[in-house]
Structures are given as structure tokens and as C-alpha cells.
DRENGU-105446 format. One record per residue (C-alpha): residue in three letters; x negated, y, z. Coordinates in pm, whole numbers, plus 50000, padded with zeros to 5 digits. Layout:
REM residues N
AlaXYZ/...
REM end
This chain:
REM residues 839
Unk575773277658885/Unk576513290459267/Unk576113322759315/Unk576663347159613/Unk579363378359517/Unk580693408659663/Unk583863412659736/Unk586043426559946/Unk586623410660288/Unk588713382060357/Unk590783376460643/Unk588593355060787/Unk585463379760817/Unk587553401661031/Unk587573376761244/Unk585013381361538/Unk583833346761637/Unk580483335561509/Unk580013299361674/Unk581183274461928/Unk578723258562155/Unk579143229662439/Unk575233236562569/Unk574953239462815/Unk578393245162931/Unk581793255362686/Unk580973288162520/Unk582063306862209/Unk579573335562068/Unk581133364461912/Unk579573388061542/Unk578443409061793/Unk576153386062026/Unk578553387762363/Unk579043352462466/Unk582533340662606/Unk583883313262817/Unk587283305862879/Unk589113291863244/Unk592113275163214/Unk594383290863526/Unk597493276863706/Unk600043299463760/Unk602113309864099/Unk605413306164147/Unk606313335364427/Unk610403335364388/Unk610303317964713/Unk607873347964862/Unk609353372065092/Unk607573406065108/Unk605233397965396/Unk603983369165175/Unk603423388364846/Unk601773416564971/Unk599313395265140/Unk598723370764846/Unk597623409064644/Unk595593415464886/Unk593763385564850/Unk594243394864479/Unk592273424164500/Unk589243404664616/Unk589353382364339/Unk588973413264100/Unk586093425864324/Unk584243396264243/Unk583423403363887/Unk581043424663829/Unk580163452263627/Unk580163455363243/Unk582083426763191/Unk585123421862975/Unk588113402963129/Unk590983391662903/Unk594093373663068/Unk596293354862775/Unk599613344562902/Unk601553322962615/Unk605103309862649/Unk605733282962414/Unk607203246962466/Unk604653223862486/Unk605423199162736/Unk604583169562503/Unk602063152562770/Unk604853157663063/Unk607213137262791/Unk604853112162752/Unk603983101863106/Unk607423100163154/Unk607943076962863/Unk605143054462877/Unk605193050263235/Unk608473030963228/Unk608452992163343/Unk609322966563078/Unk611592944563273/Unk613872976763319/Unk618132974363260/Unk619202976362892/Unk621813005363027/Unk618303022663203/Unk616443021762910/Unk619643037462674/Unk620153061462894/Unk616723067062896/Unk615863068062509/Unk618753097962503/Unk616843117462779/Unk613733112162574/Unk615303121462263/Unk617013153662371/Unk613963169662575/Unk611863157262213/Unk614403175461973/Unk614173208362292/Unk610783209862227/Unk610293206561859/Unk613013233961822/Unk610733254962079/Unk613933253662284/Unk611963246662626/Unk609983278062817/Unk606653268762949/Unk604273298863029/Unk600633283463012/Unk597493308363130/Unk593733314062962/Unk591253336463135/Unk588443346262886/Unk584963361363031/Unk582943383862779/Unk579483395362873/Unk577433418662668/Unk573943404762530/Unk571223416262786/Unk569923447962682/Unk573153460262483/Unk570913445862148/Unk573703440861875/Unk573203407661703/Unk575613405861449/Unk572313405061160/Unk571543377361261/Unk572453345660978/Unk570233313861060/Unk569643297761341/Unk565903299861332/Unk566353339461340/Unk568583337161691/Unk566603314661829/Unk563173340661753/Unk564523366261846/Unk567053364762147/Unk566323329662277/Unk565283343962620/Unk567693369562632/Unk570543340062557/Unk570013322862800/Unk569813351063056/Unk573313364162974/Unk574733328462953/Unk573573326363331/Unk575313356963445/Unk578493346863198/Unk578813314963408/Unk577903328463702/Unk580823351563711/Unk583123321163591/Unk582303298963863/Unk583063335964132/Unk586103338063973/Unk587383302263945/Unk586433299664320/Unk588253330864414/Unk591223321464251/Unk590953288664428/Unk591043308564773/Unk594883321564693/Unk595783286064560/Unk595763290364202/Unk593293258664050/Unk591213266763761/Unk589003247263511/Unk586493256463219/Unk588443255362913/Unk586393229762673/Unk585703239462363/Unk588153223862104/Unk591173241462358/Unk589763272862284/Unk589533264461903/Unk593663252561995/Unk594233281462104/Unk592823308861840/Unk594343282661578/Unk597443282361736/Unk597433321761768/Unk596353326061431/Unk598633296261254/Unk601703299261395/Unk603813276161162/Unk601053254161070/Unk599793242261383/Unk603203233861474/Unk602793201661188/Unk599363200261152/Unk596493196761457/Unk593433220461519/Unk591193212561224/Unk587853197861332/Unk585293223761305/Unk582093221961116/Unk578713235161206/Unk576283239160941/Unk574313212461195/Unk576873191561075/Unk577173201660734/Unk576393171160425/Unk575533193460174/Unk571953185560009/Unk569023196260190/Unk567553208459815/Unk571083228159764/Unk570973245060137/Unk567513254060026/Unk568023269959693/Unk571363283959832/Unk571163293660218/Unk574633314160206/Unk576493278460188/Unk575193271060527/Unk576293298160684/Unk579953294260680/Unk581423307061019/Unk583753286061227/Unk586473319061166/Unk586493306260850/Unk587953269260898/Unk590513282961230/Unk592703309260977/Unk594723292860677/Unk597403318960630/Unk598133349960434/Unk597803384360597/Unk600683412760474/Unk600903442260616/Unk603843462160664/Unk605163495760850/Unk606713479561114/Unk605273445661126/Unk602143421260958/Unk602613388360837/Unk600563362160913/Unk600843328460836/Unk605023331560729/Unk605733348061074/Unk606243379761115/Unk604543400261398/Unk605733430561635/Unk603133443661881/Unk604643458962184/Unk601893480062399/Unk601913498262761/Unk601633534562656/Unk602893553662974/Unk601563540963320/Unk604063535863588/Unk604783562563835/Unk604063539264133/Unk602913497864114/Unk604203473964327/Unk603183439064444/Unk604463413164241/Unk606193435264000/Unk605113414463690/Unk606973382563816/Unk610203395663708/Unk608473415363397/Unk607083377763286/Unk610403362063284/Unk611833370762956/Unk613813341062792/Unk611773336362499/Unk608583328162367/Unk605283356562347/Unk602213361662427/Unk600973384862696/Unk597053400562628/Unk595893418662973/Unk592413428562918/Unk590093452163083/Unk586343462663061/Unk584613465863423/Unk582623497463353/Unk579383507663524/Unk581273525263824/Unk578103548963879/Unk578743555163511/Unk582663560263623/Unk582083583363934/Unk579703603263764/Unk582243611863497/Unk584763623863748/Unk581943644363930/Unk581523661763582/Unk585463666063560/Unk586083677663907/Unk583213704163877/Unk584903718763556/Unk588073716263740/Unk586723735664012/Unk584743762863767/Unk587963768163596/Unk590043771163930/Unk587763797364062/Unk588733832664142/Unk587003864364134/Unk587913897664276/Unk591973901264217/Unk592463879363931/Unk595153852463928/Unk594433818863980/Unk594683789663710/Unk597593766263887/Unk596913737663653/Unk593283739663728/Unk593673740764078/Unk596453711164061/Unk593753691563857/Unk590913700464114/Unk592773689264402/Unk594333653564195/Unk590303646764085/Unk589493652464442/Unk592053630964593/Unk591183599664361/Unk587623603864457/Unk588323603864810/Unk590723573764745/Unk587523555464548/Unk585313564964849/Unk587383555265128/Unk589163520664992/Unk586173505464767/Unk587963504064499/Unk587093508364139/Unk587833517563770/Unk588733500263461/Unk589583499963111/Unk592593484363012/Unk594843475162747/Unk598003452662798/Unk599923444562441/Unk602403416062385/Unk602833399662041/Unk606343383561924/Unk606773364061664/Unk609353348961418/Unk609723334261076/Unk609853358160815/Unk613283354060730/Unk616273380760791/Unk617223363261123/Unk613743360561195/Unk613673401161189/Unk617143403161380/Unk615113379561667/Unk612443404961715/Unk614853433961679/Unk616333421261971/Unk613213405162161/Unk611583442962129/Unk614283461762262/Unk614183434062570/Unk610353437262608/Unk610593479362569/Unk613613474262839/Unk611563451963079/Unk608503478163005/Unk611023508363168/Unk611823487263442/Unk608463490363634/Unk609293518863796/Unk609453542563464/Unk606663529863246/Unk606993532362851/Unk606283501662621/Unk605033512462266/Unk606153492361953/Unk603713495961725/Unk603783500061323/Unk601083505061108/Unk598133502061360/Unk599613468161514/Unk597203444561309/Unk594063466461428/Unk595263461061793/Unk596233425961725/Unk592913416761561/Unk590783436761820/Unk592223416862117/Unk592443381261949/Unk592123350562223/Unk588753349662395/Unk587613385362201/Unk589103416362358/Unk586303433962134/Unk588373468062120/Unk590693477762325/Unk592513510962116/Unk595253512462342/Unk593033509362694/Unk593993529962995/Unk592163538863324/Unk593283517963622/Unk592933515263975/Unk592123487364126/Unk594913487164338/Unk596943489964048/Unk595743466763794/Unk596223440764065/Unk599893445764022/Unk599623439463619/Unk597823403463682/Unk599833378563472/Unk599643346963755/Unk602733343163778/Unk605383316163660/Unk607273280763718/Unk606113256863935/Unk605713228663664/Unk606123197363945/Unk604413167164029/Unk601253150563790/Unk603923118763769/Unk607093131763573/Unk609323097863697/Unk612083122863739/Unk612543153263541/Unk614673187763633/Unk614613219163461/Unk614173256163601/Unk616263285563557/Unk614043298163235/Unk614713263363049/Unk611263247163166/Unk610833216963276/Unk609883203763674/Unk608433168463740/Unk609443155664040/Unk608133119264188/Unk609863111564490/Unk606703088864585/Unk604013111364509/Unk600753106164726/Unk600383143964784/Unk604023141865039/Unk603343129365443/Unk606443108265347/Unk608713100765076/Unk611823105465275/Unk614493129765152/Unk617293147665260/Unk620333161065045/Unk622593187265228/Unk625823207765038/Unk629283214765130/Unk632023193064994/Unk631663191164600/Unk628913205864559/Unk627393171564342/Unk625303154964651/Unk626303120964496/Unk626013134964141/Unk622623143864197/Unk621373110864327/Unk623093093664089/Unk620783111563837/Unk617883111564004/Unk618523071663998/Unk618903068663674/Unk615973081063584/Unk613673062663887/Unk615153028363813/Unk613023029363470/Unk610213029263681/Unk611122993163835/Unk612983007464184/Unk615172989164375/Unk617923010264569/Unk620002996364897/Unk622783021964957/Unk625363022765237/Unk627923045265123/Unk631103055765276/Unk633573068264938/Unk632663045964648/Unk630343075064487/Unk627853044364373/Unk630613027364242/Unk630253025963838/Unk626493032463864/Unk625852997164080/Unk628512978263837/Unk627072994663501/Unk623452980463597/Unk625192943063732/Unk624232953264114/Unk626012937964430/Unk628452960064512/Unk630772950464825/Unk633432973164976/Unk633672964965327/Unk637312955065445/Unk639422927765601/Unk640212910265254/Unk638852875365198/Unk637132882964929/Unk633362872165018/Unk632102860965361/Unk628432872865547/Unk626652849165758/Unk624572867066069/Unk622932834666044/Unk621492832865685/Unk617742830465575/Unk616162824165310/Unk615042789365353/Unk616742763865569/Unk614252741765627/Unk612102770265797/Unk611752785366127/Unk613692818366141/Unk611602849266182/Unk611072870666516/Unk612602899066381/Unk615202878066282/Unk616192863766643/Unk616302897466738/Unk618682913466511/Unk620742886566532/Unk620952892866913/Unk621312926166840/Unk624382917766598/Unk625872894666863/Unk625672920867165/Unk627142946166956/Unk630582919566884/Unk630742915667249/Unk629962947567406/Unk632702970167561/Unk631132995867380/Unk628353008767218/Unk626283016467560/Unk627292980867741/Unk623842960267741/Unk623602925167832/Unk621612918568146/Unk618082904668109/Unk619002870168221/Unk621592867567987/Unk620012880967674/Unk617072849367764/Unk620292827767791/Unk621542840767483/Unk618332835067286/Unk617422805967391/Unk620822791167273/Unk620292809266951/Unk616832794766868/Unk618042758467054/Unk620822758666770/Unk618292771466473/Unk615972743766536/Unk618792714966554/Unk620592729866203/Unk616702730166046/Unk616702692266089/Unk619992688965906/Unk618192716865584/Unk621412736165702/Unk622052774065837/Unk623972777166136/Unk627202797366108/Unk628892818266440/Unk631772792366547/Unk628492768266578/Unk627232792766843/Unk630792796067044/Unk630872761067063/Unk627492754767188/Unk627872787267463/Unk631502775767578/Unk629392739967663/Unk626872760267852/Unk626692757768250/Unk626152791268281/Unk629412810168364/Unk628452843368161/Unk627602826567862/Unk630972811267870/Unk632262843067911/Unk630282852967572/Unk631712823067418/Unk635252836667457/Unk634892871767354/Unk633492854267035/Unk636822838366973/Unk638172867166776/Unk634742871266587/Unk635052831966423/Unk637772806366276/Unk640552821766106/Unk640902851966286/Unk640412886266059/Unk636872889366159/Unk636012856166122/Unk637462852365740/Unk634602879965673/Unk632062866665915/Unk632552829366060/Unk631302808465768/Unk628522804565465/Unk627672833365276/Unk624752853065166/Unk623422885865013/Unk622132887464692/Unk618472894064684/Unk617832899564343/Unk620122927764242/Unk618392960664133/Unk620852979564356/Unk622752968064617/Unk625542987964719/Unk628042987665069/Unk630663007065036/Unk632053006765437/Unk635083029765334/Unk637353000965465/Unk636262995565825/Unk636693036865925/Unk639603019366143/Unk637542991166311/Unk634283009666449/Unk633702971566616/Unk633392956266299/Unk631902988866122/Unk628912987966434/Unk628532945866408/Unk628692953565958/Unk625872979465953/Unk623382956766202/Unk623832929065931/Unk623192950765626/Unk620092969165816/Unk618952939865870/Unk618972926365506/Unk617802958365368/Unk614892958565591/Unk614022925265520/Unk614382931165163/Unk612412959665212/Unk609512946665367/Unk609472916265169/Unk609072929564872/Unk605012941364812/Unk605562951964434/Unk607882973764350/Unk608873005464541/Unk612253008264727/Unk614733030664840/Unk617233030865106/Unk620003064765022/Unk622793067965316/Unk625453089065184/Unk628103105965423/Unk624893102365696/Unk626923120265969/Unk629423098766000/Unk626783066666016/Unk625573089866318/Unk628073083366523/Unk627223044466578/Unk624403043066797/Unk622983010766552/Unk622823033366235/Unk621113058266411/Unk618373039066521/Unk618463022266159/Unk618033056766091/Unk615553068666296/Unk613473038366248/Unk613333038165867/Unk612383076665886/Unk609243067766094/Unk607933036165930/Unk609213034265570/Unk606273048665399/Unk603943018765515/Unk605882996965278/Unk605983018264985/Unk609783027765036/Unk611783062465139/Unk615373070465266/Unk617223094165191/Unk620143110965429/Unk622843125265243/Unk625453151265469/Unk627513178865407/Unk625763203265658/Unk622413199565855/Unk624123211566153/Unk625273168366236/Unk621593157566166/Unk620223190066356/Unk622503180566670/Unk622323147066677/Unk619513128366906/Unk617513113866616/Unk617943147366452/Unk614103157666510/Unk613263124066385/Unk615213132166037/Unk613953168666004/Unk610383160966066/Unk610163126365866/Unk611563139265537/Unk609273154065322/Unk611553162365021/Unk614913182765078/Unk617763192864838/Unk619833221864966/Unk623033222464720/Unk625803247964745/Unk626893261865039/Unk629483271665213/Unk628913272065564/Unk627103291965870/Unk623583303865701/Unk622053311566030/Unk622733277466083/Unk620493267565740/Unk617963292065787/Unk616613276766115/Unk617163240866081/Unk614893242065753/Unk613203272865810/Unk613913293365550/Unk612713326065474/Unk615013354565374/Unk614153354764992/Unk615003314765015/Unk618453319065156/Unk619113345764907/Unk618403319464674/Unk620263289664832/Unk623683311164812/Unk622523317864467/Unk623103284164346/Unk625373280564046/Unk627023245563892/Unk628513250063528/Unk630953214163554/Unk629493190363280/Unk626483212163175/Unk624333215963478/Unk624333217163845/Unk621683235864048/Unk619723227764332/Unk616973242364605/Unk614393219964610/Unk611923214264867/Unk608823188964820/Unk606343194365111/Unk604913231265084/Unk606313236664726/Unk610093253164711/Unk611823260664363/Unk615303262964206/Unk615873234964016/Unk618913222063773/Unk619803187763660/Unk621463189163264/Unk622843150263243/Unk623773134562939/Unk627313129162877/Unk627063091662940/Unk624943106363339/Unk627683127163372/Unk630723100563347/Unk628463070463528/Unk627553097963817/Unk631313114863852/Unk633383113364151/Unk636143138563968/Unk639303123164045/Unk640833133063739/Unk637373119563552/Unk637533084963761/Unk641483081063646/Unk640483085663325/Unk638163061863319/Unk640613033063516/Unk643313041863226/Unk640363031762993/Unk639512997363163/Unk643272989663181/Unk643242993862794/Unk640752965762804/Unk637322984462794/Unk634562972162979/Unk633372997663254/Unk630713010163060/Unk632883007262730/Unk635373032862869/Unk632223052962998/Unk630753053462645/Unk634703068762496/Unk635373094562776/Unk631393106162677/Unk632473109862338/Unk635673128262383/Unk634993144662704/Unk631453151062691/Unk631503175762965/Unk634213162263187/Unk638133162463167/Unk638553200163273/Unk636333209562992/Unk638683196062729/Unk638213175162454/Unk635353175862184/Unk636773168361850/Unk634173144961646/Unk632203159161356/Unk633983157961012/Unk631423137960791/
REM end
């Protein structure tokens, strides 16, 4: 009934791969008996790199290409898709339960968008595969071969030989790499079946996942019918990883519904340059990049040009009177000089052939895509200092199928290379991609995405600082970054001055208190937790603190020794007689008891407290019972209100420090943050700046960070805790700038390719505000898109904010009127309305 036929072949049989193996380590064997193994590459992100710093990282570069050695094939496969579905899902599982309704809304849109971005292969990730190909020992072809019992006869020795050099010159190269910071792994086997599907299937494996491929090992077919029929057994894996139709055309193939354009390097570049290819790589849309290269016998190599500079020379030679040959002579002396080069610098020859494919459905607007993606890539191609890019027509599926993922098996379009110049076509470059923990996400400047975790274990701290001129979104950015950290549990203590936190801590039902003179609520210096206990040490102390600050001259009068023992002593005297009673002392309690003392000083204490209790303005806000809340997600102090009364403002910010420290250090679960925006004017009082300086030192031992928020770095930078700040924050935002770069360029120490960057910063009002972002060694661009609901919680806009009070006074709830201005002005009042969908 079965029988074998001839016929022409299928698709599939031009395919070269003949098996997949996981013994003893991940390889694939190729129809002709070379055996491949695939790294999986990181990829370096050098906008940040001044000159200095690139040139040196290609030198190291150069090494790395040293390392492999001869007659081995090298193919580098650079594919920008959108597949940031694992970054997605950290971010979404990792969320706490117990997390704000309003969190998790705003969350589920974030979710949603960046879901719909990638499906619609909106998003720009460039993701890197380094295949190794090594010839068979002896050159012996093997493609005869059909059963296993016939490879293992005949080449079982000579296997296992070449798969010992193969992953020998993996592990040199994956080493080297490591040695100029780029981290590299063995690619297992089922990602290099991913990624031949994928390259193969370009529709279907965007619905359906890498088919499971079957070995006749694992075939069930009957033993009897394998016997009587072998040929069933021998189905190749090629023929499970291709399900599409092939068409070929003049100026494209089809395969698999997409159409296909190959673009090729036909003429080499007058001159290479280090890092050339990092702006070459950053084309805004989706391809594939195939650099491969053959590392020739270079004996073979220098022999050649031996042979071509002695006919050079022949043909150059005169006799008697006769005129010389010019071109002769001018390729003499060229053959020469590359020699010499060769001799003198070590370096060496290769083979190679760099092609890019683009795709797009085959549809007319699918051809109008390439059209236009060609002319870009042929544009880019000119752009290295006068090269030519080649689209090909009718020979672009032989190039295409001869360089396939993990089999560069024939390289038509190959050209000789230096090694000093293929260095400069390495495809390592691209977006830093961020933190393994995606609790915040940003995008880049290409439309990729950047994890960011404020509290990742790889940062000496997880302090930040956020520095811009006036308006360039300091508070905006927070307010995002917020947003997206409080679905991860966070609690947040701000002390703002402004009312930036405003709708943000009253949307999520925080404690929000504007400091002022009205009668509105009432703080106790006194309060703890529990009554009927002992108050702390640390307590006692900033209490004294608080009290020497209400009766100080100013902020550098101390109290004498004697009387700060006096002083305690009365404190903890009137502690212990309240604890009997289950009460908490309040501050008139205390004047009374010092105005009884016998000691003329504290007396003297007990007066100057007279304006600080009873009725007096201070004593309405501070003479009395009252308390903090301590289970609000966010607690925010707005001390706008007491710019006149730097007295009060000093005595107001020991009292908060004090209950956000406590709070702080209390709390062993979740993770906190302290964020202090308008920082340089907290750095005039003397007691926020050694809240300051102390948080900056210690916070990380309790899981927490603090971040300073100022218009220039030049207030932290002068100040005396400035060193403190500077040194103790790991993670700093640089936003738009206005003022003295000299000024920016030594306080963070920025090189001059960064600062050309920092002034490069752009903000599009309602669509996305950019940032320079630096987390410990890494530096990037990066740009924060908010939702229209972010946008209107995180606005300070005045005409945005009066907006939204002409909402309430309709009657909307605060995050009511949020929800309308979204919907109507999703990008802001200056961007006009947005008139809703007809249905």
C-alpha cells in the first residue's frame, strides 16, 4: 500500500537541518554533517559611550574575534520583533492582592495597552543568536547518511571529535564576550527550533507555538511497518518546523502569507568606524539582521595573496624602454600594503556575507511597508561612510535559504574582510532592556520597553534623586512611577511643599494634611502607640529634639548639658505618671510641670512654651490629643502653609520625621519609601537636613529608599549634607534642563555624549515625557507614556487642576471628575478635546 515516489523537492528538503540533539550539550546537525550550537547574547547599549569608551570596548572586540579559530563558520542573527510577553508577565503576576481598587484599574489599563502594543508588533525589542558551525573532521560529507546505525558506524569517532572543538570554541567565545560585559548562554534546543519556526512561519507562529518535534526515536509507528518500510522513519525535523507555501516572485518570495525583500551589503565602505552599526541597527521597525562569516585557513589566505602579489609584480615589470602597467603597479603596491598590514597587526581574513530580510503580509499595504522599509535600509546602508546595500530579486530565496538561522551553509553574497573591519559590522548593539523585576516599566526612544525596580538587589542603595528645571514633570514622574510601585504593596511618606501629591494621596484614601494655622486637626509630640507602655529611646529623644527646636533662638541655639538632663528627666517623670492613668501626655502638661520646677532655667523653658500650648495659634495645632494615621498607604504633608513661620515649619518637620521613621522601621513587611519634593528648600532647616542625611545613610537596612526631588543639583551639591545625597543615591533622574551644564556635568559626572543627551530631552504634553536615567553603572534615555487617567491623577497644570475643581463643584467625586476630563481631554486641556467614537 505505502510506497516510496519521486518527486520533485518540497520545501522542506531544501531545508538544511538533519537533527536536533541535547547529548551531550544543545546541538543541531546539518544534511551536510557540520554540527551547530547556538549562544544566546545580550546586547550593549553604547549611546551613553563617548569616543574614548567605544574605541576601547572594539578593541576588546577584536580579541573576542581572535578567539575563534580557524575553519569555522560564525553567524550573528539580530531579530527585532516585540516579544516582551515574559517582561509583561512578571509585571502582572508579581502584584500584591491586598492592593487599592484605583491601583489595580489603573493597572489592568497599563497591562492592557502594552498587551494590545505587542500583539500588534507595535513594541521594538532587538533580541541576539550567535550560531557556531564546524565542519565534520576530515571535510567527509555526510549527507548519505539515512539511519542512525549508519552514523553511528561510520563517523561515531569523528562526532564526537568535532563536537569537542564545536563547544570548545563556544565556551572561548561566551567567555570573551563576558570580558566586555555582554552575558551569554547556550541556546537550548527547543529556542533554536523557536527560532527557525519563527523565521520560517512568520504568521503562524504568531497564533500557534513551536510544534513539538519528533524523532524517529520517538516515533509510534509499528516496529513490523518501520521494518517493511524504513523511509517512514526517516522523516527530518525540517519537515515538522516549515508549514507554509513558498512563491517566488521577481522582486520578492512568499513564504508563509508574508512577503519577503532581501537587502544585501554589495559595496564595502570606504573607511569603518567603531561603533558605526549602533546607529545602522536602529531602524524603527521590525527585521532581521544575518552577519555571517567563514574563518578561513589564514595560511590558506596568505598564500593566495602571495600568488596575487607575484602576478601583480610579473605584470608590473619593465624591460628595456617599455612603459609600465600603472594598474599593475597600483595593485602590486595595494597587495603589498595589506600584507604588511596582516604581518604587522595580527590580524586576519574572512568571508562574509551580511543580508537583512523584511517582511510583511502579502497584501498591497504590506508591499507599500517594504517599499518604504527598503529604501530606509538601502539609505542606512549609504550612510556608513559610502557603502551600497543591494535589494535583491530573483536570487533573494537562494540567499535567504543559504543563510537560514543556525546554517550559514552558503554565503553567495560573501566579501573579504579585515579583521579590523568586520569588528565594526558586529551586531551587539541595542537597548538596555532594565532590571530582571519589571515593578516599574518605561519605554526607550525606539518604542521598547525598560524595567526599572527601584529596590533591585544589584543597586548599593535604593535611594534616588530627581533633578529638572521648573516644569519639566519632576512630580509627574513620581507620580507615575507610584502608581505603578504601589501594586507591589509600597507604602509612600511624602513631605511636599506645592500640593503635587494632592489627588494621587486622596484618589487611593491616604492621609493627606496641609500644614497651616487652621484648626482643622491637632498633632501631639507626645503620642505613641500604646499608652499603657513605656515610650521608646528614640522617642525621648526626638521629642527633646522637637522641644529644643520650639524654644531655641534659632536653629544653632543648643540647650546646655545640664538642662537637656533637666529637661528629660521631666519628660520621662511625666510619661511614667500619665502611663498609670492609660493616658498620653499632651505639651501644656509639660509647661505646667517645668513652671513648678526649682530650677530657674527650666522655668524659663516653661515660659517660652506659653505660645507653643492653650489657645494660642500654635497650640490649636499642637497643645492637645491627636495622632497620625498609621495605616494609610500614603501619607502625605503638604507644608506649603508654614513658608511664613520657619519656627513652626522646623518644630512640624521633627514631628513628621519622627513618625515616618518610626513607621518606617516598624514596619518588617512591606517596602517603603520616603520622596521629599522641593528638597532645597527642606535644606535650609538644619532638622530636615539631618532627616536627610540620616535616611540617605541608613534607609536601605530597613528595606526602604528616599528620594530628593530639586530643581537643580547645584542646592544639594552646595549644601553640607550634599556629599551625603550624591554618594547615597544610587538611582538618578535628570529631566529637562535649563540651567548651567558645567554645573550638571560635574556634580553627576557626566560624560560629553551624556550631556548631549540630557539637553536632548523632549516632553510631548499628554503623550510622553522623557527622562535620563541613571541606575548604578547603567545610563539610558527613558520616556514615561501615562494613561489618560496617570496623566490627570499626576498633573500639576493649572489650567488641568481648574478643570478638574469645576468638575468636583458639579458634584463629581475626585476621581469621578478625573475619570470625565480623561475622556474628553485625554491628553490634557491644551491638547483640546477628543470627541467620543460614533457607535
Amino acid at each position: 500500500m505505502f510506497q516510496k515516489k519521486n518527486t520533485e523537492a518540497s520545501l522542506s528538503e531544501e531545508l538544511p537541518y538533519w537533527e536536533f540533539s541535547d547529548a551531550p550539550r544543545p546541538h543541531l546537525i546539518l544534511n551536510d554533517g557540520s554540527l551547530v550550537s547556538g549562544i544566546k547574547l545580550s546586547l550593549l547599549d553604547i549611546e551613553c559611550f563617548d569616543d574614548n569608551e567605544v574605541n576601547q570596548l572594539v578593541a576588546r572586540l577584536r580579541g573576542v574575534l581572535n578567539s575563534i579559530s580557524e575553519n569555522t563558520s560564525v553567524q550573528f542573527c539580530l531579530s527585532v520583533g516585540s516579544d516582551f510577553s515574559e517582561v509583561l508577565r512578571k509585571h502582572s503576576e508579581r502584584k500584591t492582592t491586598s492592593i487599592h481598587p484605583l491601583v489595580a484599574s489603573i493597572a489592568d489599563y497599563r497591562e492592557k495597552k502594552l498587551q494590545a502594543a505587542l500583539e500588534s508588533s507595535e513594541l521594538y525589542r532587538p533580541e541576539l543568536s550567535i550560531y557556531l558551525r564546524t565542519q565534520m573532521i576530515g571535510g567527509k560529507k555526510l549527507s548519505f547518511l539515512k539511519k542512525q546505525e549508519d552514523f553511528s558506524d561510520n563517523a561515531a569517532k569523528t562526532y564526537e571529535e568535532t563536537l569537542e572543538i564545536l563547544f570548545q570554541n563556544v565556551d572561548t567565545l561566551i567567555s570573551s564576550f563576558a570580558s566586555i560585559g555582554l552575558y551569554g548562554r547556550l541556546l537550548e534546543v527547543q529556542e533554536m527550533q523557536r527560532h527557525i519556526y519563527g523565521f520560517l512561519n512568520p504568521k503562524r507562529s504568531k497564533a500557534e507555538p513551536t510544534p513539538k518535534i519528533v524523532t524517529p526515536k520517538e516515533d509510534n509507528l509499528e516496529r513490523e511497518t518501520l521494518e517493511t518500510m524504513e523511509w517512514l522513519a526517516e522523516q527530518s525535523p525540517r519537515e515538522q518546523l516549515v508549514f507554509g507555501d513558498l512563491i517566488l516572485g521577481f522582486e520578492q518570495f512568499t513564504l508563509d502569507s508574508h512577503h519577503h525583500r532581501v537587502v544585501t551589503l554589495k559595496t564595502l565602505p570606504e573607511v569603518t568606524f567603531a561603533g558605526q552599526l549602533s546607529t545602522f541597527l536602529r531602524m524603527p521597525f521590525h527585521y532581521d539582521l544575518m552577519l555571517s562569516f567563514e574563518v578561513p585557513s589564514q595560511a590558506d589566505e596568505m598564500a593566495k595573496l602571495q600568488q596575487k602579489r607575484k602576478m601583480a609584480h610579473s605584470l608590473a615589470a619593465t624591460s628595456g624602454n617599455k612603459a609600465s602597467d600603472l594598474e599593475s603597479e597600483t595593485k602590486l603596491s595595494s597587495t603589498e600594503e595589506l600584507i604588511r598590514e596582516l604581518l604587522n597587526t595580527g590580524q586576519r581574513i574572512y568571508a562574509v556575507q551580511m543580508s537583512l530580510v523584511l517582511r510583511a503580509p502579502a497584501t498591497d499595504e504590506g508591499v507599500k511597508k517594504l517599499n518604504r522599509e527598503v529604501r530606509e535600509v538601502l539609505s542606512r546602508f549609504r550612510s556608513l561612510q559610502g557603502s551600497e546595500g543591494l535589494e535583491e530579486s530573483v536570487g533573494s530565496w537562494k540567499i535567504f535559504k543559504g543563510n537560514l538561522p543556525g546554517a550559514p551553509v552558503k554565503l553567495e553574497r560573501a566579501k573579504k574582510f579585515k579583521t579590523n573591519n568586520l569588528v565594526d559590522f558586529i551586531p551587539i548593539y541595542g537597548p538596555r532592556e532594565g532590571d530582571d523585576d519589571p515593578a516599574v516599566i518605561f519605554r526607550n526612544r525606539l518604542n521598547g520597553l525598560v524595567s526599572f525596580n527601584p529596590f533591585d538587589s544589584s543597586l548599593t542603595n535604593y535611594n534616588a534623586l530627581v533633578t529638572g528645571s521648573s516644569g519639566a514633570g519632576k512630580s509627574f514622574l513620581n507620580n507615575c512611577i507610584l502608581a505603578q510601585e504601589l501594586a507591589r504593596g509600597l507604602r509612600v511618606f511624602i513631605i511636599d511643599i506645592g500640593g503635587s501629591y494632592k489627588k494621587l494621596t486622596e484618589a487611593l484614601g491616604g492621609q493627606y494634611l496641609e500644614m497651616d494655622l487652621s484648626d482643622q486637626y491637632r498633632l501631639n509630640p507626645f503620642d505613641i502607640p500604646d499608652p499603657s507602655q513605656e515610650p521608646s529611646n528614640q522617642k525621648i529623644k526626638s521629642l527633646l529634639a522637637v522641644i529644643e527646636s520650639m524654644i531655641a533662638e534659632d536653629e544653632r541655639s543648643k540647650l546646655s548639658k545640664l538642662d537637656r538632663v533637666l529637661l528629660e528627666k521631666t519628660v520621662i517623670e511625666l510619661y511614667e505618671e500619665k502611663r498609670r492613668q492609660n493616658k498620653v501626655p499632651v505639651l501644656s502638661e509639660l509647661s505646667e510641670r517645668l513652671a513648678k520646677s526649682k530650677e530657674s532655667s527650666m522655668v524659663d523653658i516653661s515660659k517660652i512654651l506659653y505660645m507653643w500650648t492653650g489657645n494660642r495659634p500654635y497650640g490649636k495645632l499642637l497643645d492637645g490629643i491627636g495622632s497620625l494615621r498609621t495605616d494609610a498607604p500614603i501619607c502625605t504633608f503638604d507644608l506649603k502653609g508654614l513658608g511664613n513661620y520657619p519656627d513652626l515649619q522646623s518644630v512640624m518637620i521633627l514631628i513628621l520625621t519622627d513618625f515616618i521613621l518610626t513607621q518606617v522601621e516598624q514596619d518588617k513587611v512591606n517596602k517603603k519609601r520616603i520622596i521629599l519634593d522641593e528638597a532645597w528648600q527642606l535644606l535650609k532647616s538644619n532638622a530636615a537636613a539631618g532627616f536627610m542625611e540620616y535616611c540617605a545613610r541608613t534607609l536601605r537596612k530597613t528595606g526602604s529608599g528616599i528620594t530628593f526631588i530639586t530643581q537643580g543639583v547645584e542646592e544639594i551639591v552646595t549644601s553640607p549634607i550634599g556629599p551625603a545625597i550624591m554618594n547615597n543615591t544610587a538611582t538618578k533622574f535628570i529631566l529637562l534642563q535649563r540651567g548651567d551644564s558645567e554645573i550638571l556635568k560635574n556634580a553627576l559626572k557626566l560624560n560629553s555624549q551624556e550631556l548631549n543627551l540630557v539637553y536632548s530631552l523632549e516632553q510631548r504634553k499628554g503623550e510622553f515625557s522623557e527622562g535620563f536615567m541613571i541606575e548604578g553603572d547603567h545610563r539610558q534615555v527613558i520616556r514615561i507614556y501615562p494613561s489618560p487617567f496617570e496623566y490627570w491623577l499626576s498633573t500639576s497644570d493649572a489650567s488641568d487642576n481648574r478643570h478638574i475643581q469645576e468638575l468636583r463643584e458639579s458634584g463629581l467625586s475626585l476621581v469621578d471628575a478625573i475619570e470625565a476630563a480623561a475622556r474628553t481631554y485625554p491628553n490634557g486641556i491644551a491638547q483640546g478635546k477628543v470627541e467620543p467614537e460614533v457607535a
